[in-house]
N, C-alpha and C positions, 0 to 999 in steps of 0.2 A: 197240280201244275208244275209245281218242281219234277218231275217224274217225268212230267211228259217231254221236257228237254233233252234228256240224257235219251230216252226211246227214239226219238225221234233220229239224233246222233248215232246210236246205236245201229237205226234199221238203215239211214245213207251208208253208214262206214258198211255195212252187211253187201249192199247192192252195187257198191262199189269191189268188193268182195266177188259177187258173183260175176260181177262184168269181166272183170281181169282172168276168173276160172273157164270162163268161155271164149276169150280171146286166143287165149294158153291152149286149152283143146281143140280149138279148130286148128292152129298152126300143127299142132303135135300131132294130130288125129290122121286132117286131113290134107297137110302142107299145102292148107291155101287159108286166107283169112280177107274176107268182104268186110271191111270199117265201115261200109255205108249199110248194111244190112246189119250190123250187130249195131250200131246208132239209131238207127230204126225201128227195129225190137226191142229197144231199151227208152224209147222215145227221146232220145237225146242228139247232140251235133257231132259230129266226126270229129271237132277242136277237140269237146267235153273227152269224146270217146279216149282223144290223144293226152288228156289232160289225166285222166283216170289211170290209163296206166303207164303216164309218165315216157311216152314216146314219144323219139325225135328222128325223124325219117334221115337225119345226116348218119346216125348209128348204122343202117343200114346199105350203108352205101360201099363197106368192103365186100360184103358178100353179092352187090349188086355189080361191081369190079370182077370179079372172080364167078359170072356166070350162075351162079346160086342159086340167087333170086331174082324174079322181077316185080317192081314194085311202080303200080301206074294204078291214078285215079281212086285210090286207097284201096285198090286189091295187091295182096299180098299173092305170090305164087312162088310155092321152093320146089324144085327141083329133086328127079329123083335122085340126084347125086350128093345133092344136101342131106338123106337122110340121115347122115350120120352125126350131122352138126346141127339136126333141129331144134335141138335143146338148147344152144347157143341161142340161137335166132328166137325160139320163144323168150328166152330169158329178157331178154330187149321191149317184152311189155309187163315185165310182174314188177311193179313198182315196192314190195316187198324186196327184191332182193338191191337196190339201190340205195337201202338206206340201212343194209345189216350185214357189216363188216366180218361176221361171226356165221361163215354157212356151214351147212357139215358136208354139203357135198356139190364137189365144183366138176366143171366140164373139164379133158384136159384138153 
């Protein structure tokens, strides 16, 4: 019974782990991201999904300024002129890098 706490701890932190790795490739991959279809597939709510990895649709609202992106009905869509800044824009869902002041490798 003690064991099973920490497993259990273990296998959320994990799946929360993989959610955020498929957030991240669909942006990177295919510069488009469907939050209602990756909530879905995970059987969870778009809040959770925004909760997971620490997203807040105000962050993206310079690149939504600057023609970039459009972001409606929690589809994401980047542009082919953002390719060069899509690492920016994914970075805006990996809730690992919002809490580790020490990266080895940043966008310039």
């Amino acid at each position: 019974l003690f064991w099973h706490k920490y497993i259990n701890l273990s296998l959320k932190k994990l799946q929360f782990q993989i959610i955020c790795r498929e957030v991240i490739n669909q942006i990177m991959c295919n510069l488009f991201l469907d939050m209602n279809c990756i909530a879905d597939k995970y059987n969870i709510t778009v809040e959770k999904l925004n909760q997971i990895t620490n997203f807040a649709e105000e962050n993206l609202q310079e690149f939504i300024n600057d023609n970039l992106i459009s972001f409606n009905n929690n589809i994401l869509n980047i542009s082919k002129d953002a390719m060069i800044i899509v690492r920016n824009i994914a970075m805006l869902f990996d809730p690992m890098l919002k809490n580790n002041n020490n990266l080895y490798s940043k966008t310039i």
